[in-house]
C-alpha positions as a Markdown table, in Angstrom:
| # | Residue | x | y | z |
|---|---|---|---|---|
| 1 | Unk | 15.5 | 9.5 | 8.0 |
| 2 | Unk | 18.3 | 8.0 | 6.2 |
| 3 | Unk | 19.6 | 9.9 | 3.1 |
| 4 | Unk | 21.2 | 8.0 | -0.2 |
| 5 | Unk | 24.4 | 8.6 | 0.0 |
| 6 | Unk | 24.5 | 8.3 | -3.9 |
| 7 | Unk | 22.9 | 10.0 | -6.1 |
| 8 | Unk | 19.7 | 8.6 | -7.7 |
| 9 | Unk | 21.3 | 8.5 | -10.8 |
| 10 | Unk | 23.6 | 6.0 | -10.0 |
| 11 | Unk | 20.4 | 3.1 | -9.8 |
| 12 | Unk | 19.3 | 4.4 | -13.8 |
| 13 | Unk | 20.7 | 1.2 | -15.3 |
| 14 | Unk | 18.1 | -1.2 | -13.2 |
| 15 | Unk | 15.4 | 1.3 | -12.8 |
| 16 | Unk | 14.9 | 2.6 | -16.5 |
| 17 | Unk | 12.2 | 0.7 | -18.0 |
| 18 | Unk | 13.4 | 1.2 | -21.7 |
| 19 | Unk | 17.0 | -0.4 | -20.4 |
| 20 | Unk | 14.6 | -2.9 | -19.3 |
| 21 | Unk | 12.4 | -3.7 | -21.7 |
| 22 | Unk | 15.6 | -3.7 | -24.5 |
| 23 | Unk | 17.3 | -6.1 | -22.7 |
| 24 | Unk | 17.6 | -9.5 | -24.7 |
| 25 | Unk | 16.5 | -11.5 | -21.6 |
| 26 | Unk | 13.2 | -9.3 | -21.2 |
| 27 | Unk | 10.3 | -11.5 | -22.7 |
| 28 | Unk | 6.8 | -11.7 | -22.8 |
| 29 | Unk | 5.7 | -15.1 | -21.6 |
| 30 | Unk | 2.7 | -17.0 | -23.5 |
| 31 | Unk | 0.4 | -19.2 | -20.5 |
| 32 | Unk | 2.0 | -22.2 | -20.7 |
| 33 | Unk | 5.9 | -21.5 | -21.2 |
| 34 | Unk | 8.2 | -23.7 | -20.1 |
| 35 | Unk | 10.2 | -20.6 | -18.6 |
| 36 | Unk | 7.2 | -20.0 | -16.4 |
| 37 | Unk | 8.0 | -23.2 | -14.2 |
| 38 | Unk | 12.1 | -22.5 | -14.5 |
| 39 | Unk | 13.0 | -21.2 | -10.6 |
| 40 | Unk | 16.0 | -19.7 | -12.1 |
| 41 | Unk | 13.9 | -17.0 | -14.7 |
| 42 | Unk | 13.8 | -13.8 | -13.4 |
| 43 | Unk | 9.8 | -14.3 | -13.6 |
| 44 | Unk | 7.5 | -11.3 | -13.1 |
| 45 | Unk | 3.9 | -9.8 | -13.1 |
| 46 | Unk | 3.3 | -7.0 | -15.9 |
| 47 | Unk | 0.5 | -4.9 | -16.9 |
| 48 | Unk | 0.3 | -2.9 | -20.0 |
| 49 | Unk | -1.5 | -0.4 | -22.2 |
| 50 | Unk | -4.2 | -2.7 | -23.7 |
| 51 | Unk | -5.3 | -3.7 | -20.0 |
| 52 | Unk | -3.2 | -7.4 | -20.0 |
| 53 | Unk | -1.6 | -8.7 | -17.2 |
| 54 | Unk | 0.7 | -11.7 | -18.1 |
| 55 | Unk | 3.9 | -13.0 | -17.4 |
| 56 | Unk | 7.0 | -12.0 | -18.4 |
| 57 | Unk | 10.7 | -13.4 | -18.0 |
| 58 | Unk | 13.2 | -10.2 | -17.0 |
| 59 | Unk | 16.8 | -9.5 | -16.4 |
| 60 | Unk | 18.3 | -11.5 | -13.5 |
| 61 | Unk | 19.6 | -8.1 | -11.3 |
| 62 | Unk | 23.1 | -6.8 | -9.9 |
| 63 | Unk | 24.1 | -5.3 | -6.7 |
| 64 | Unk | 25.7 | -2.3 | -7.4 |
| 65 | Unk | 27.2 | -0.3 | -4.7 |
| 66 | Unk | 25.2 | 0.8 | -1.9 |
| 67 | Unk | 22.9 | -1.8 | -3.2 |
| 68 | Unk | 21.4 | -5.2 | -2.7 |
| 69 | Unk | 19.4 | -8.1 | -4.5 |
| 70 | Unk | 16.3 | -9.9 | -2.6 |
| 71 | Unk | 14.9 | -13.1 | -3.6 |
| 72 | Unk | 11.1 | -11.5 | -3.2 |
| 73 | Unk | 9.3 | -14.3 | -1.3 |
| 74 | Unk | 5.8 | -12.7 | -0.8 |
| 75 | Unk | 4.1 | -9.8 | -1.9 |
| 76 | Unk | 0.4 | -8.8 | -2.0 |
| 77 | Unk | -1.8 | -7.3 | -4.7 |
| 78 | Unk | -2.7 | -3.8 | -3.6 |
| 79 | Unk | -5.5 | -1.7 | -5.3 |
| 80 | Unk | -3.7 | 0.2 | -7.1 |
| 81 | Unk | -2.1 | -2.5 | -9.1 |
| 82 | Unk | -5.6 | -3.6 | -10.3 |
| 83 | Unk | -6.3 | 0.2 | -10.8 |
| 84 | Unk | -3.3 | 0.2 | -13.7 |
| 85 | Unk | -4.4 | -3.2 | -15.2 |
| 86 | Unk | -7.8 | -2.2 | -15.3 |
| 87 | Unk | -7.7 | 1.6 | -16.4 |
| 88 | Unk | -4.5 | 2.2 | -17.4 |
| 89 | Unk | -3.9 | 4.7 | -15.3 |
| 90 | Unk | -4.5 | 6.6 | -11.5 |
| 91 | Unk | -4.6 | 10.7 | -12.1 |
| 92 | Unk | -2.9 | 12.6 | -15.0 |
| 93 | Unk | 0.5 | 12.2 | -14.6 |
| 94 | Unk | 0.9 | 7.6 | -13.9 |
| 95 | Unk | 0.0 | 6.3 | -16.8 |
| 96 | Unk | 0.8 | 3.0 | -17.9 |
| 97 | Unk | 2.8 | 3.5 | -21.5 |
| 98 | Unk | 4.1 | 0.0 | -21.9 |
| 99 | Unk | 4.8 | -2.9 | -20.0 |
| 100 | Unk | 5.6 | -2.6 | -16.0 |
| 101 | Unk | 5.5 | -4.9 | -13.8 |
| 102 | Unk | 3.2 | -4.5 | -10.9 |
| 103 | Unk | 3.7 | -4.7 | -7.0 |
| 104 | Unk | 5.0 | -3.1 | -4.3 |
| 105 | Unk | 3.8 | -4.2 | -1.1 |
| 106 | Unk | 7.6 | -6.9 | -0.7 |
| 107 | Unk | 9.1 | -8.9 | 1.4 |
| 108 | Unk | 12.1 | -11.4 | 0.8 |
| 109 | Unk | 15.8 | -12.6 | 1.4 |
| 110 | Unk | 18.7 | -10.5 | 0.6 |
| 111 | Unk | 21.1 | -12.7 | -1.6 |
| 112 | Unk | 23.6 | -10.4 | -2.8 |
| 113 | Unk | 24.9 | -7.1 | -1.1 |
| 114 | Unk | 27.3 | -4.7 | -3.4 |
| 115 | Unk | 30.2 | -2.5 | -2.1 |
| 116 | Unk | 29.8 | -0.4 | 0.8 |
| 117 | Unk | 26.9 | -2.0 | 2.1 |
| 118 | Unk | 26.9 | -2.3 | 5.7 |
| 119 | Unk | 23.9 | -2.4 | 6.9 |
| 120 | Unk | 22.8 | -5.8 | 5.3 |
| 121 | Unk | 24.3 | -9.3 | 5.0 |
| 122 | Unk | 23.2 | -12.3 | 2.5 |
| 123 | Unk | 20.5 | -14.1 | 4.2 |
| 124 | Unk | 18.7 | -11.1 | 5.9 |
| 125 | Unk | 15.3 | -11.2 | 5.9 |
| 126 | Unk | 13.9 | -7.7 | 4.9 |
| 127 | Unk | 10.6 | -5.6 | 3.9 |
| 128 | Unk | 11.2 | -3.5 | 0.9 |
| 129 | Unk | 10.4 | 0.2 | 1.0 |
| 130 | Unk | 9.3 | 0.4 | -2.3 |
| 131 | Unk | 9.2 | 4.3 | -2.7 |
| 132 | Unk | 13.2 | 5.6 | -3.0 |
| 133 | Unk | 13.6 | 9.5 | -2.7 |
| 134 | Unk | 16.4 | 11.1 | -4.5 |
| 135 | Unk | 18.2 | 11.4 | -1.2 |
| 136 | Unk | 20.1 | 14.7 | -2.6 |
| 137 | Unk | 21.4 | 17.6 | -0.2 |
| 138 | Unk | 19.3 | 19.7 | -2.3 |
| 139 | Unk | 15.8 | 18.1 | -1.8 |
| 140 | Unk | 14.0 | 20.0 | 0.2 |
| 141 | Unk | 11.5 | 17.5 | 1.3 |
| 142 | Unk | 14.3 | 15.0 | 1.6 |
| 143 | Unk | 16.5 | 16.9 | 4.0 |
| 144 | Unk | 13.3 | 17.8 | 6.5 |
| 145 | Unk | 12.4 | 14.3 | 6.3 |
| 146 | Unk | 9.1 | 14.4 | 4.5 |
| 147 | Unk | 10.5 | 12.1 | 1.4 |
| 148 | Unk | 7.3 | 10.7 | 0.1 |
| 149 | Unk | 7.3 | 14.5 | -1.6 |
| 150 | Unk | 10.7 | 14.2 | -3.7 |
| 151 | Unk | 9.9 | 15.5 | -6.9 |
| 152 | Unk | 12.0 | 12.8 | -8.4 |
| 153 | Unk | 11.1 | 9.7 | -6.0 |
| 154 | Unk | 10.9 | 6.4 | -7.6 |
| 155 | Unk | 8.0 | 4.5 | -7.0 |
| 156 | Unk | 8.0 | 0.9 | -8.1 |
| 157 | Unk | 4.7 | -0.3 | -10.0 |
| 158 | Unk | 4.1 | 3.2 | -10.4 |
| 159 | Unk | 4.7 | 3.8 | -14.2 |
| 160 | Unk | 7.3 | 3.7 | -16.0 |
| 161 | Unk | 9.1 | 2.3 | -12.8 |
| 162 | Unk | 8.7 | -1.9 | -13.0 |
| 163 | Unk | 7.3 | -3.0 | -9.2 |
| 164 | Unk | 8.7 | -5.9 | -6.8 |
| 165 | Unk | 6.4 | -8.7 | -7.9 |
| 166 | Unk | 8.9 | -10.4 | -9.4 |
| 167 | Unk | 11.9 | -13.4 | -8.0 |
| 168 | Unk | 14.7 | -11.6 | -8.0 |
| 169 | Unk | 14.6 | -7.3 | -7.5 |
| 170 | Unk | 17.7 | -5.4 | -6.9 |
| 171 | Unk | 17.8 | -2.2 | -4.2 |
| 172 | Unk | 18.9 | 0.8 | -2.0 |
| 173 | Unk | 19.8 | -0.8 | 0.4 |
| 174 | Unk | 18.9 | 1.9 | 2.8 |
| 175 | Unk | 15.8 | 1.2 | 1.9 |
| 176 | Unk | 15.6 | -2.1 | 3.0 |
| 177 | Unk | 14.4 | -2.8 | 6.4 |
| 178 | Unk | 15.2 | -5.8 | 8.8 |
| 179 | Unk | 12.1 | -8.4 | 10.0 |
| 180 | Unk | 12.9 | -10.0 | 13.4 |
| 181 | Unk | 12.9 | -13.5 | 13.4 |
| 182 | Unk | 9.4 | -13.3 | 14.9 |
| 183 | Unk | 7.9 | -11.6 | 11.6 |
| 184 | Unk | 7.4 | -13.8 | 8.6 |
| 185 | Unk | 7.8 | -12.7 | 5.0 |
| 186 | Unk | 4.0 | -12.8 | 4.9 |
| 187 | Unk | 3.5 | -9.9 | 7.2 |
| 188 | Unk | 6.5 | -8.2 | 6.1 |
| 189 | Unk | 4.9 | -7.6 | 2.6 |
| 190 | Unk | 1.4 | -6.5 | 4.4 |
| 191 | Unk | 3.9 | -3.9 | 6.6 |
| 192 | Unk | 3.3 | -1.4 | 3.3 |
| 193 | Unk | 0.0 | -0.8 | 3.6 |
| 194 | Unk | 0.6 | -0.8 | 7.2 |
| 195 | Unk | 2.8 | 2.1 | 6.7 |
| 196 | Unk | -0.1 | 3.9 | 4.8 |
| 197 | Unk | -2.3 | 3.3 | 7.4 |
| 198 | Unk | 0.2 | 4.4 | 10.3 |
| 199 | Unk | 1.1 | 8.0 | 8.2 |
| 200 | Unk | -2.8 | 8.7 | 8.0 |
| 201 | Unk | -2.7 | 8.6 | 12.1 |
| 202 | Unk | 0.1 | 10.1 | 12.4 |
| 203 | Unk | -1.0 | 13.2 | 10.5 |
| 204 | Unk | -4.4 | 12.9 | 11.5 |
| 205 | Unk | -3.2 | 13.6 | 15.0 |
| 206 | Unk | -4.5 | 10.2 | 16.6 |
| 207 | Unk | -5.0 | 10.3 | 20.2 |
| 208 | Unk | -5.7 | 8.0 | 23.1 |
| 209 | Unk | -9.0 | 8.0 | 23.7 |
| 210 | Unk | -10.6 | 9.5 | 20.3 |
| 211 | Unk | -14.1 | 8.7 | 18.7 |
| 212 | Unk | -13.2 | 7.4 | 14.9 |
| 213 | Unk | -15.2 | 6.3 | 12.3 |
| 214 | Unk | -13.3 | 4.1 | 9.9 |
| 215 | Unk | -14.8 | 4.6 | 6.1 |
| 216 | Unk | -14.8 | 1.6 | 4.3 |
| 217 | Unk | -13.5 | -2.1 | 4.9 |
| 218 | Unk | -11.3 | -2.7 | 2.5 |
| 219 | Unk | -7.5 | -3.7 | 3.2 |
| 220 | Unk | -7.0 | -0.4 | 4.1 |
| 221 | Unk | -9.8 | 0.4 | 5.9 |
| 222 | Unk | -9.2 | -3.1 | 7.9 |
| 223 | Unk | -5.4 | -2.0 | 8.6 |
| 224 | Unk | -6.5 | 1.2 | 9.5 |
| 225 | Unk | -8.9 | -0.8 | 11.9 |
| 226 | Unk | -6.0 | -2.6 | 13.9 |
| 227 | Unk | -3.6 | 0.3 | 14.0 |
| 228 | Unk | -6.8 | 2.5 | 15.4 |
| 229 | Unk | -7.4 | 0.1 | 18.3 |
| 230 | Unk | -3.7 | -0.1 | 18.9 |
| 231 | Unk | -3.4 | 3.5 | 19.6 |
| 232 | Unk | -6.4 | 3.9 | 22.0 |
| 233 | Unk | -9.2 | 4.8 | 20.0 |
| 234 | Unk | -12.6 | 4.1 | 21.8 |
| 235 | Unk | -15.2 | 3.9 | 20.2 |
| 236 | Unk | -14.7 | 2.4 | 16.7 |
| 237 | Unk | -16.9 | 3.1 | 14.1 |
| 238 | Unk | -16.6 | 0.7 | 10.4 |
| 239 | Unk | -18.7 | 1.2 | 7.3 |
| 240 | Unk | -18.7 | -0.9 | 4.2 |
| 241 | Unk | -21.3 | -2.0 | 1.5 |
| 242 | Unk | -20.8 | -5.4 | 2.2 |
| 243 | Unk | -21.7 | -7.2 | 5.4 |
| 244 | Unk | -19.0 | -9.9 | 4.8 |
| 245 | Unk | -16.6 | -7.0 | 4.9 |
| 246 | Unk | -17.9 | -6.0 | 8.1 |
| 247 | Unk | -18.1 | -9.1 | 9.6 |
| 248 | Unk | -14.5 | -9.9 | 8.8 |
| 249 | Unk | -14.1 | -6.2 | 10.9 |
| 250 | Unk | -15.8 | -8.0 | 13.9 |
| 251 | Unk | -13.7 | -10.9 | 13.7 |
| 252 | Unk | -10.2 | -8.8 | 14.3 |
| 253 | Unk | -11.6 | -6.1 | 16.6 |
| 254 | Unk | -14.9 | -7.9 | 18.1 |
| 255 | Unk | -16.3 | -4.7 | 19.6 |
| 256 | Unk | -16.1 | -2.5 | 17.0 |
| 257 | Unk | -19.4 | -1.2 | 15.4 |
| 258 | Unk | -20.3 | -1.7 | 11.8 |
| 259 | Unk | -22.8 | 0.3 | 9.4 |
| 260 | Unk | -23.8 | -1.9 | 6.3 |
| 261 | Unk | -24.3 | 1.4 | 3.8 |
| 262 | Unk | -27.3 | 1.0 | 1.7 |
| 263 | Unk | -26.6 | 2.3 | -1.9 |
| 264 | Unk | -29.8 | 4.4 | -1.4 |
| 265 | Unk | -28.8 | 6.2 | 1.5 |
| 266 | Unk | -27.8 | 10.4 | 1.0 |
| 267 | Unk | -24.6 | 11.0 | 2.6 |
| 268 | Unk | -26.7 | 13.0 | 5.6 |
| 269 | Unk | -28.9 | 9.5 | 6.2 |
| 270 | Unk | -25.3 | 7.3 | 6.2 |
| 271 | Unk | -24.2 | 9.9 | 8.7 |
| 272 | Unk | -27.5 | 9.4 | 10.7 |
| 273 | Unk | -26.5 | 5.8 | 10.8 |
| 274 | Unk | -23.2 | 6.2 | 11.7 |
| 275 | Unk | -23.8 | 8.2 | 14.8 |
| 276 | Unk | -26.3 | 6.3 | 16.1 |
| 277 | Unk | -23.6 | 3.3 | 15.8 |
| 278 | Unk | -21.5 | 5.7 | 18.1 |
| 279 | Unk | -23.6 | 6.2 | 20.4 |
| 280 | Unk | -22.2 | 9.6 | 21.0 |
| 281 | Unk | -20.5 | 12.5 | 19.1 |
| 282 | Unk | -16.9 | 11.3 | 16.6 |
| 283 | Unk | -14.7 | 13.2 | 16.4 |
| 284 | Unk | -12.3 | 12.0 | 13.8 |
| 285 | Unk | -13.2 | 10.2 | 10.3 |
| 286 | Unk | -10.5 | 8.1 | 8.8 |
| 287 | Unk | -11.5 | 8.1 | 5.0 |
| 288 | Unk | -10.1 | 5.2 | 3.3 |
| 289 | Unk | -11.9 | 4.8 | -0.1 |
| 290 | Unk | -11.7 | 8.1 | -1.7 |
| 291 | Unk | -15.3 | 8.0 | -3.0 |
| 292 | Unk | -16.4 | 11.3 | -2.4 |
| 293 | Unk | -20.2 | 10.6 | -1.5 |
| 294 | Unk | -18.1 | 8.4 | 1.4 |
| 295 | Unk | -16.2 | 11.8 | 2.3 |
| 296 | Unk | -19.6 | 13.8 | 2.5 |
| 297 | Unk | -21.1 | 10.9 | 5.1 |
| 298 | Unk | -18.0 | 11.3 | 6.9 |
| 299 | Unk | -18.0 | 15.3 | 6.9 |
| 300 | Unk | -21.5 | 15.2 | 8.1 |
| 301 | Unk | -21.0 | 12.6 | 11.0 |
| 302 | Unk | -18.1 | 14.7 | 12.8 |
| 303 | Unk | -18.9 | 16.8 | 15.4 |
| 304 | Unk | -18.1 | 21.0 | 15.4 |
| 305 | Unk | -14.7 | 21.1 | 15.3 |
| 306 | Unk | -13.9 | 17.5 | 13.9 |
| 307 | Unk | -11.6 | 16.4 | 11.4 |
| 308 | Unk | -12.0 | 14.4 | 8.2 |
| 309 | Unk | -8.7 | 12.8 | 7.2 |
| 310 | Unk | -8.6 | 11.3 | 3.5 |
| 311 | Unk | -6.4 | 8.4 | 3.3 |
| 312 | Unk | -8.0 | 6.6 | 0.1 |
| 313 | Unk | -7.3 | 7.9 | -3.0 |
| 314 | Unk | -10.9 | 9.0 | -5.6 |
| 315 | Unk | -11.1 | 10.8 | -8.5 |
| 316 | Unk | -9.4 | 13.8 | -9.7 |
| 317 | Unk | -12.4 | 16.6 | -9.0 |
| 318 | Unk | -15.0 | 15.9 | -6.0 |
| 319 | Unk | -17.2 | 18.4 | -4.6 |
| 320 | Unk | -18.0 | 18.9 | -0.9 |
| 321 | Unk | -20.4 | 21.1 | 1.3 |
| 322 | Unk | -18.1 | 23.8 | 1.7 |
| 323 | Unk | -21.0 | 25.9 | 3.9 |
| 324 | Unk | -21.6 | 22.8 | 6.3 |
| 325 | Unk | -18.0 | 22.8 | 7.0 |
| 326 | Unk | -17.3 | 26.3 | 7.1 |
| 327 | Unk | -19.8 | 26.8 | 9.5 |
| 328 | Unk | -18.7 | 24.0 | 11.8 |
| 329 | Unk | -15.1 | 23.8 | 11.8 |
| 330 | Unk | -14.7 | 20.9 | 10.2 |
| 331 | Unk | -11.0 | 20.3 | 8.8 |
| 332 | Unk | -10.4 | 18.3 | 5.8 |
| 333 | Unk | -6.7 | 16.9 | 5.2 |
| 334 | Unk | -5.2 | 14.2 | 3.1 |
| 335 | Unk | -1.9 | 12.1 | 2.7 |
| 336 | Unk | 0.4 | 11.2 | -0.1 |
| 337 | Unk | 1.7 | 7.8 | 0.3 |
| 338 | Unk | 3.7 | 7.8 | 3.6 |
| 339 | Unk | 7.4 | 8.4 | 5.0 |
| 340 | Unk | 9.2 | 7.6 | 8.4 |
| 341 | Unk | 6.6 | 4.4 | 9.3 |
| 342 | Unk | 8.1 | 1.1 | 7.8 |
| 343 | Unk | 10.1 | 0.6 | 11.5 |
| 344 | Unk | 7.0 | 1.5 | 13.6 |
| 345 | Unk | 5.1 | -0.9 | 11.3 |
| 346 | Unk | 7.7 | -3.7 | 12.1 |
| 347 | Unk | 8.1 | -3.1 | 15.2 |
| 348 | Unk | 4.4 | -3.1 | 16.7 |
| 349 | Unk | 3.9 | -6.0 | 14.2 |
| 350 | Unk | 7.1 | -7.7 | 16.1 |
| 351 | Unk | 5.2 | -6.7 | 19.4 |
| 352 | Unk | 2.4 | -8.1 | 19.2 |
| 353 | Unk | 0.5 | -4.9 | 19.1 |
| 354 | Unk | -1.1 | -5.3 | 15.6 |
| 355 | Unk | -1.9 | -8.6 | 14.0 |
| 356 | Unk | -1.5 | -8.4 | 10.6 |
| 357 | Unk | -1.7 | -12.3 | 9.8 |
| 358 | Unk | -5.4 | -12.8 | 9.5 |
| 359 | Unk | -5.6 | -10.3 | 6.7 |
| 360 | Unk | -3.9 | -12.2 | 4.0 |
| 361 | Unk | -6.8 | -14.7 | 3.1 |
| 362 | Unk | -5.8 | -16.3 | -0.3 |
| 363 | Unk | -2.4 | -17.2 | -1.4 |
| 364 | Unk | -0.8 | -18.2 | -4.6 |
| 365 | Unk | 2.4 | -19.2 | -6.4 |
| 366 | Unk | 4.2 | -16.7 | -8.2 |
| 367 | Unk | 3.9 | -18.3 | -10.9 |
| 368 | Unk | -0.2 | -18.2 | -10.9 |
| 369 | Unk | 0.1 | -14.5 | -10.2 |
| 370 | Unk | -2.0 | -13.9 | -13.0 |
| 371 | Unk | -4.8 | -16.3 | -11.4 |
| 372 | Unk | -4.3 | -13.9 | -8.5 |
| 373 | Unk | -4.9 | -10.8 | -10.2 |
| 374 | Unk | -8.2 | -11.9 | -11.5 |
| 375 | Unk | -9.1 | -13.1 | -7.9 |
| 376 | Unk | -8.0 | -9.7 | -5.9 |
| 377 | Unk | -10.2 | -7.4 | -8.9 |
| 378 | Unk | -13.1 | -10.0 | -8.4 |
| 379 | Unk | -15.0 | -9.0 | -5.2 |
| 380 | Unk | -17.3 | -11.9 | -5.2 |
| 381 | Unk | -14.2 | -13.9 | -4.4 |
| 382 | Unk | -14.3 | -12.4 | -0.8 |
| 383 | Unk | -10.6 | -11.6 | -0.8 |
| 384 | Unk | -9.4 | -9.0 | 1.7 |
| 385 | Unk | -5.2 | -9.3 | 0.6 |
| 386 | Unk | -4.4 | -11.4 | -2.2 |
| 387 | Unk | -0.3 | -12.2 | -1.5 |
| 388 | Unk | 1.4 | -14.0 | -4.2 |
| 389 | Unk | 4.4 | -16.1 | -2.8 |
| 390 | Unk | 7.4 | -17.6 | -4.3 |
């Protein structure tokens, strides 16, 4: 784990969204302004209180030291950026209070480096980490390496913090991490959710060999998929609502075995399905909506002794069988976001080991990334990652 060497504080002037959103050159753009088609605006994707995502022009960026500026040339539209546009907020605490601009899922080309940066030069190609610890000797989760706890960890597109879909961002740059010339931009911005999907195995305690059933075919799910068969896992199980979902499944791992869920179905029946699908007891349930009658079908398809690991994100209060799993063993365990992946993601991407190019299925400008939006929250559009490119 690499540690800021300077304090947190010493990024407040780029990261505070009130500097921001005083700033003279910080407008909201109308559909249609000229600035909109001018490559040299700082142009950027916001959402905002009364559920609008538009345009909007920001400060061109600075490198200040230890820091560097990327020209962002892809990033993808992640669920939780259409979460924020759509309700406002996720949970109690990220709320959207005024404009922020969305994204976070990055990849680009470093332009400018500030003093005492080493470990980049202008014209490296790089994935942004988006979440930056404080990187203080005093943070406990920092020092032991578990930095996606730091109480005071900025997230981009997590409110109040503007996100990365936008031309020009400036950051750590410890937290910028090289692509090989074999990895395109494209694949370095889908290397985020890779990351989620990579912490969930980690923790989850993925082993060669091991029975999964995959809950839900979303990007997630279908990440969660490739990483899955990468590390060994035999058989896979993948359930969705939507056969098109599943048959996109088949088409990156052919012999994995789908369950359409019928909306009817009790968790017990879903579970019924599932391990028939097996053919044999699972072990392991990698949970990746967070919809908690989708946990119960996964807690009552794992065998004595099995483990449900949650790496979607539901609502605030669910309610499980707490007797079931009592009386068989049944673990239940979660993740926040991820830390220590983005290299293994780049490096089994580089490999060949995971594929991550067939998931990006639509593409668009950055300056239609409003178009975009209304595609990636539209599920009749059949998009799996909406990237928006510049």
């Amino acid at each position: 784990m690499t540690v800021i060497s300077t304090p947190l504080t010493k990024y407040e002037t780029h990261y505070d969204p009130t500097k921001v959103l005083d700033h003279p050159d910080f407008r909201i753009l109308a559909p249609g302004d000229a600035s909109i088609k001018d490559k040299t605006v700082n142009l950027a994707c916001a959402y905002n209180p009364a559920h609008e995502v538009h345009m909007i022009a920001k400060p061109t960026p600075t490198a200040g030291p230890g820091e560097a500026v990327v020209h962002v040339k892809a990033t993808g539209i992640c669920g939780s950026d259409v979460h924020f546009w759509k309700h406002g907020h996720i949970g109690p605490t990220m709320v959207v209070r005024d404009e922020c601009g969305a994204g976070h899922e990055s990849a680009g080309e470093v332009i400018a480096v500030g003093e005492g940066v080493t470990n980049l030069t202008v014209g490296d190609r790089v994935a942004i980490e988006a979440g930056v610890p404080c990187g203080r000797a005093d943070c406990h989760f920092c020092l032991i390496g578990r930095y996606n706890a730091c109480p005071n960890v900025v997230f981009f597109s997590t409110p109040p913090y503007h996100g990365t879909l936008t031309r020009f961002h400036v950051h750590p740059a410890a937290w910028l991490h090289k692509l090989p010339d074999n990895v395109s931009f494209e694949e370095g911005s889908v290397c985020e959710p890779l990351a989620v999907a990579l912490a969930g195995l980690e923790r989850a305690g993925v082993r060669l060999g091991d029975q999964v059933i995959i809950c839900g075919a979303g990007p997630i799910g279908l990440v969660t998929l490739l990483a899955a068969r990468a590390a060994g896992c035999a058989p896979i199980v993948i359930t969705d609502l939507f056969q098109s979902r599943l048959d996109f499944a088949k088409s990156l791992v052919p012999n994995v075995r789908t369950v359409c869920i019928q909306k009817h179905w009790t968790p017990e029946e879903t579970a019924t399905e599932i391990k028939r699908a097996a053919g044999g007891e699972l072990k392991l349930a990698l949970e990746c909506t967070g919809v908690e009658s989708s946990i119960r079908s996964a807690i009552f398809s794992v065998v004595f002794g099995g483990k449900v690991f949650v790496i979607g994100v539901g609502n605030s209060e669910q309610t499980y069988p707490f007797g079931y799993m009592s009386a068989n063993e049944i673990d239940l365990q979660f993740q926040y976001r991820y830390a220590n992946q983005y290299p293994k993601a780049i490096r089994l991407v580089a490999e060949g080991l995971v594929d991550l190019k067939p998931l990006v299925t639509h593409r668009f400008p950055l300056e239609q990334a409003v178009e975009a939006f209304h595609v990636a929250a539209d599920p009749s559009q059949g998009a799996i990652k909406v990237q928006i490119q510049d």
